[in-house]
C-alpha positions in Angstrom: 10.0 15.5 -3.8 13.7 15.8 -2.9 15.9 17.2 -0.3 19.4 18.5 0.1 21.6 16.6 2.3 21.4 19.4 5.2 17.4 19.7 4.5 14.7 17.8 6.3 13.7 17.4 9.9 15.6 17.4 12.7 15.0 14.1 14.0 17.0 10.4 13.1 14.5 9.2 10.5 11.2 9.9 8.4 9.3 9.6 5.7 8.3 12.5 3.1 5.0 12.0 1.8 4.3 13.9 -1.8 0.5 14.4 -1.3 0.3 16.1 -5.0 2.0 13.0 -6.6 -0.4 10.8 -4.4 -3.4 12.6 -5.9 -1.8 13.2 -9.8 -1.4 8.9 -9.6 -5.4 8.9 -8.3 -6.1 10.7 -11.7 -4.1 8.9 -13.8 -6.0 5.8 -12.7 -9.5 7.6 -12.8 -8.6 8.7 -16.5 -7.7 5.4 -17.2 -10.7 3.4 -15.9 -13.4 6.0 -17.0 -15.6 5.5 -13.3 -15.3 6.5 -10.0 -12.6 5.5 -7.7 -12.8 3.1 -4.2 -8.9 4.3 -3.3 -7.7 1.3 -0.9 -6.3 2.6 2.5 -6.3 0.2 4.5 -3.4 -0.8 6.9 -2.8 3.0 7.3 -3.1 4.0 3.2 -0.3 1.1 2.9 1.8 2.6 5.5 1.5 6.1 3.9 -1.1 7.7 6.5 -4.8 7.0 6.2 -5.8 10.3 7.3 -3.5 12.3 5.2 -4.1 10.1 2.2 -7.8 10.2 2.3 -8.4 14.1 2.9 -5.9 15.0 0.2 -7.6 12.7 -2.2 -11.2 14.7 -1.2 -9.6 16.7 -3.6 -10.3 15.0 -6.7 -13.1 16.0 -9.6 -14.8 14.2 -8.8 -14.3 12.8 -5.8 -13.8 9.6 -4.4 -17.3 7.0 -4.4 -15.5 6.5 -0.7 -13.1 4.2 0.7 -11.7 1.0 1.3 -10.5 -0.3 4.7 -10.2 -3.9 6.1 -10.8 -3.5 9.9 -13.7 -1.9 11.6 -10.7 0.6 13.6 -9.6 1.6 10.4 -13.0 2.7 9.3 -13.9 4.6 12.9 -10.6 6.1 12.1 -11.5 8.0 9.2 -15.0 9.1 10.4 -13.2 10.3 13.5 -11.2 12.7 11.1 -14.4 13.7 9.3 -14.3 11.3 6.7 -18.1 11.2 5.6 -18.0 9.1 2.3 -18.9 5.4 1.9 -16.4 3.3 3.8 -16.5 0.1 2.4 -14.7 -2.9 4.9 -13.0 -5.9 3.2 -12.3 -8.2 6.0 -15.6 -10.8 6.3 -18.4 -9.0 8.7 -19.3 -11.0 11.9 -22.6 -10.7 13.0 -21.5 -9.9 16.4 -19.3 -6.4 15.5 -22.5 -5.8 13.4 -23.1 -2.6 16.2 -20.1 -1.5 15.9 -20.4 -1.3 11.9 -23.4 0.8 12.5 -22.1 2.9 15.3 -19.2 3.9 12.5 -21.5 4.0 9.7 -19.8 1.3 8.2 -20.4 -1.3 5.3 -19.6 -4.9 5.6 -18.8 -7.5 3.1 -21.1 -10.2 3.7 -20.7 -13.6 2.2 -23.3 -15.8 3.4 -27.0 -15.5 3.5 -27.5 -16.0 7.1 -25.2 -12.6 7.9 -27.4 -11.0 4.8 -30.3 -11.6 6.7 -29.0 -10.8 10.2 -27.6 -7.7 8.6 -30.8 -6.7 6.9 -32.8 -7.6 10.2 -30.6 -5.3 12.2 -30.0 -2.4 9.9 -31.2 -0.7 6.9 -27.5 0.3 5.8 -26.1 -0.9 2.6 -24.0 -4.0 2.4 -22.0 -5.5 -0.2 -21.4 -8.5 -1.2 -17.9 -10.6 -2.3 -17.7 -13.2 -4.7 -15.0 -15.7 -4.5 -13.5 -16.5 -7.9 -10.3 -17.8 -7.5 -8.9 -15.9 -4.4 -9.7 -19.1 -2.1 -10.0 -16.8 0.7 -13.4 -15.1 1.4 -16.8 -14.5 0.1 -19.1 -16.9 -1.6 -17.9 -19.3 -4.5 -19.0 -17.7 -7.5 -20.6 -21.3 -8.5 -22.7 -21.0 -5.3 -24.1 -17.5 -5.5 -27.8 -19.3 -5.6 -27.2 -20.4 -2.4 -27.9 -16.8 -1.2 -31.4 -16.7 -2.7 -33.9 -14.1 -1.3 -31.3 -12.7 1.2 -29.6 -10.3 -1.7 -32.9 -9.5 -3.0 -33.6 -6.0 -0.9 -32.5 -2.6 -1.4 -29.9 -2.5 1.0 -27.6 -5.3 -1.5 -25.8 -1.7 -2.8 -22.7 -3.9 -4.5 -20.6 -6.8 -5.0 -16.8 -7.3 -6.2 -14.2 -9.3 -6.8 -10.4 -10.1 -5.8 -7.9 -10.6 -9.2 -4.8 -12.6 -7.7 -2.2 -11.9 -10.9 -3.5 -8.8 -12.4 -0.5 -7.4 -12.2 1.7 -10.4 -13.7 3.0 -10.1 -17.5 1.0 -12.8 -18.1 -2.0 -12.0 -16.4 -4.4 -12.2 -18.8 -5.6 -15.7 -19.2 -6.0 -16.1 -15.1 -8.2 -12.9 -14.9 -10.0 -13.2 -17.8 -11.1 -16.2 -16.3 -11.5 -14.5 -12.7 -14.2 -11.9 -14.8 -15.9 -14.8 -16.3 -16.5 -16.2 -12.9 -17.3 -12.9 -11.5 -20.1 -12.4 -14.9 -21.6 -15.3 -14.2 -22.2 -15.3 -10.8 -23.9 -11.7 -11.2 -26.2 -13.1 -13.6 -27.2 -15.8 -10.7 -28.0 -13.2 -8.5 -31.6 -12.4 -8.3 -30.8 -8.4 -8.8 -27.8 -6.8 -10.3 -26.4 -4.2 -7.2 -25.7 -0.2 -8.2 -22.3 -1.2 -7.7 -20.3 -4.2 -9.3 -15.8 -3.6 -8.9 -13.4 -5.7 -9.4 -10.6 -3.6 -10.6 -7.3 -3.2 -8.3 -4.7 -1.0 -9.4 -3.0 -3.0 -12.3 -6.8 -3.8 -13.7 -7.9 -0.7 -13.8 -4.8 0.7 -15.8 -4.8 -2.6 -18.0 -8.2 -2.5 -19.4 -11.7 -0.4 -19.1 -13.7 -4.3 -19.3 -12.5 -4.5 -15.7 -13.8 -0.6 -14.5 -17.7 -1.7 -14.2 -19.0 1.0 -11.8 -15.5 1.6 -9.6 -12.5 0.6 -9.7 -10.5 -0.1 -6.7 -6.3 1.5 -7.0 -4.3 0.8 -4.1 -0.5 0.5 -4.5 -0.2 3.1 -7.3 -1.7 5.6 -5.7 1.5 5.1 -2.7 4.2 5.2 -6.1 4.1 1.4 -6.3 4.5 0.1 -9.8 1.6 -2.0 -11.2 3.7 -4.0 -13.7 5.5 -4.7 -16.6 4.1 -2.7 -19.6 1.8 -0.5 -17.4 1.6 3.2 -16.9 3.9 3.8 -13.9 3.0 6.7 -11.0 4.8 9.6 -9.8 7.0 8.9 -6.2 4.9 9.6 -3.1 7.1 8.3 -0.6 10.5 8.6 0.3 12.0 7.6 3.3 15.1 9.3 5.2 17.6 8.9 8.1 20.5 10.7 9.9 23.8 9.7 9.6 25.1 9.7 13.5 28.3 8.2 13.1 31.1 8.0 11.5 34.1 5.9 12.1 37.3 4.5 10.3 37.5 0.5 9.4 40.8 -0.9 8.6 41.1 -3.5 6.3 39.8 -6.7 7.8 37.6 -5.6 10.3 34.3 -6.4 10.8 30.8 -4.4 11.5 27.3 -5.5 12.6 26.2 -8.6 14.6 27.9 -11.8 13.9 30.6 -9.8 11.9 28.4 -9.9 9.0 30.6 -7.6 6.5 34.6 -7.5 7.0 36.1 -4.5 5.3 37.8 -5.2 2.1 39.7 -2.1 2.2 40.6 0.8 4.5 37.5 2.4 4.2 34.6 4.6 6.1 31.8 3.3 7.7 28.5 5.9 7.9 25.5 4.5 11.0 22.5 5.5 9.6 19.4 6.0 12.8 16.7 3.9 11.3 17.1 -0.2 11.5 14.4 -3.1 11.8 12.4 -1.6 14.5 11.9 0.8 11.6 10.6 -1.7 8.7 14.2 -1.9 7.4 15.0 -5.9 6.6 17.7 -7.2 9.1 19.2 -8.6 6.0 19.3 -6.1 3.7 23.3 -5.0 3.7 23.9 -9.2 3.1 22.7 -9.4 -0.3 25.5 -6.7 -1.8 23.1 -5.2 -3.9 21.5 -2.5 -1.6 22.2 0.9 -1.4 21.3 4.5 0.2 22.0 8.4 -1.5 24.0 10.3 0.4 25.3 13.5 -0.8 24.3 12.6 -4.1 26.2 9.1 -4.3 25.2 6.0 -3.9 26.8 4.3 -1.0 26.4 0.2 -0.2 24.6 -1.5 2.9 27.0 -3.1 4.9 26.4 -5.9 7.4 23.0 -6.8 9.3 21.0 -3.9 10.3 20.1 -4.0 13.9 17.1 -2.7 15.3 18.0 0.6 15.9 20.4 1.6 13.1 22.4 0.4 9.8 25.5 0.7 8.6 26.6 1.9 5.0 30.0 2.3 3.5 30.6 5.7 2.2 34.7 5.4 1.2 36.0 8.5 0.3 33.0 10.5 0.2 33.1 13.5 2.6 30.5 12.8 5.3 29.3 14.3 8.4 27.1 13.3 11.6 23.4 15.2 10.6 24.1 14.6 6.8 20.9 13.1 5.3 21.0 9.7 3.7 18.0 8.9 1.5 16.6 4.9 1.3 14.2 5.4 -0.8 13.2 8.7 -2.9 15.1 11.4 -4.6 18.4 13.1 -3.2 20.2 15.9 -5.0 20.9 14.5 -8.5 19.4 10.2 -8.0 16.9 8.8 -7.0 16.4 4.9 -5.5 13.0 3.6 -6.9 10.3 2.0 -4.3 10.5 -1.2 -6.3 14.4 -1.2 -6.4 14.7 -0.7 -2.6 11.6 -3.4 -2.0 13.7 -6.0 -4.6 17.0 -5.4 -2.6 15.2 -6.4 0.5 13.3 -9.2 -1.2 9.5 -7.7 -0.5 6.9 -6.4 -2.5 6.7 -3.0 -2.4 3.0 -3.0 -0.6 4.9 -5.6 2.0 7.9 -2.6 2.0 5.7 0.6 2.7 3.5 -1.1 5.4 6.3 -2.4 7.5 7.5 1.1 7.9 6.7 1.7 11.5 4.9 4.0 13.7 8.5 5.5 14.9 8.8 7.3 11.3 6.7 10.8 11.2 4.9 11.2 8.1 5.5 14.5 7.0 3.2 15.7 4.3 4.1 18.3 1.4 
């Protein structure tokens, strides 16, 4: 999606959402993996929009098994918008929000047999179950799977997955091989194999079909994140735009920002752009000298700390005007600034980038 530098809304800053690249990435991945997909939209669709992610992706042949969410207000978010499929919750279940899973129509990820059997006791709704293999974070230890016994032996054990914690590292393959070895093992302890084993996240799923089982589970390349080095890359969903409100002189020696973080090599220009940290922009992003924004087709630096409100960019000679569009991270006119180039200048991963953008930014889908 692109813009011209008089295009966009009227306000100080935004994101454009692509909703046919988000769902052209969601095929690429089902293609790849050969099953159904478990598309991860939690924390808002990773900043992107929960709602808008999750209806557009409806669209898909077939569709989506359901959908993946960590908190139970995420979930009663999407049934709220008439989300009817499977929504499967990844933060552990506590027996006493078990009403509220229900009220939602909700499934928990249990790791214990006494919430199994509370859960089972209490409702006849599917659960599934995770299996710790490496993540040191939740579920059961895949070398204590026994330890549930009888609990996953009923109808309503519907599936069980895993968490791969360098599937998208170069040399990933040793540390998740291992991971699915675990994972194998574990299943076999059970005393019933589940309709649904996955494992897969985004990088998996695109790496190798031995890690699709019966869904696979894409979360940042669905948004336009990469997956890694050597993997199939997706179309750019999101880009994110501000205003330029000012624009002022700086003499040579002069300083900008807070703590007069940047002094002006040069008699130069100095455009203030109407997004800042209050926005998900990194207070230290114009320190580093590498970052930049498109305006009018160049590529101007980051100058200085960005303050809550707005940040500063050096545009030289380049004509500019107050309402001209500057673009962080997206296409302009004839460039484009990559989602992992703009997370690297501000030292985050790009999941960490797109859901710090904050509520002040309308989503505007196309």
């Amino acid at each position: 999606m692109s813009v011209s530098t008089s295009g966009g809304t009227e306000g100080r800053a935004w994101i454009d959402v692509d909703l046919k690249a988000l769902v052209h990435n969601a095929r690429t991945v089902a293609q790849a993996a050969g099953v159904r997909l478990l598309p991860v939209v939690k924390a808002n669709a990773y900043g992107v929009g929960a709602v808008g992610v999750s209806t557009a992706l409806e669209a898909l042949d077939p569709p989506p098994w359901g959908y993946g969410v960590a908190t139970i207000e995420e979930g009663a978010e999407l049934r709220a918008a008439g989300i009817t499929r499977p929504i499967l919750v990844f933060l552990p279940a506590r027996a006493t929000l078990f009403p509220a899973y229900a009220r939602h129509q909700l499934t928990p990820a249990l790791g214990d047999a006494g919430s199994i059997l509370e859960w089972t006791a209490q409702s006849e709704r599917p659960f599934h179950v995770e299996i710790d293999t490496g993540m040191g974070r939740s579920g059961v230890r895949w070398d204590d799977v026994e330890e549930l016994g009888e609990a996953v032996d009923t109808p309503n054990f519907e599936g069980c997955y895993t968490q791969f914690h360098s599937a998208d590292r170069p040399d990933s393959a040793a540390p998740t091989d291992r991971q699915l070895e675990r994972f194998l093992e574990a299943v076999r302890h059970l005393p019933r194999r589940p309709a649904l084993l996955h494992v897969a996240n985004s990088a998996a799923a695109l790496r190798d079909t031995r890690f699709a089982f019966d869904l696979v589970r894409p979360g940042v390349f669905l948004y336009g994140g990469s997956p890694g080095e050597g993997l199939p890359q997706p179309r750019p969903v999101v880009a994110v735009r501000a205003r330029v409100l000012s624009v002022r002189r700086v003499r040579q020696g002069e300083s900008v920002s807070y703590n007069a973080s940047w002094v002006a090599p040069r008699d130069t220009v100095v455009a203030t752009l109407g997004i800042g940290y209050a926005d998900g922009i990194r207070r230290t992003l114009g320190t580093g000298g590498k970052a930049q924004v498109l305006i009018r087709g160049r590529r101007c630096p980051v100058v200085g700390l960005v303050t809550m409100d707005m940040t500063l960019v050096e545009t030289g000679t380049l004509e500019v005007q107050v309402g001209d569009v500057a673009t962080l991270v997206g296409a302009d006119t004839t460039q484009q600034i990559t989602l992992e180039e703009f997370a690297g200048w501000s030292g985050e991963l790009q999941r960490e980038f797109l859901t710090g953008l904050g509520p002040r930014l309308p989503r505007q889908y196309g």
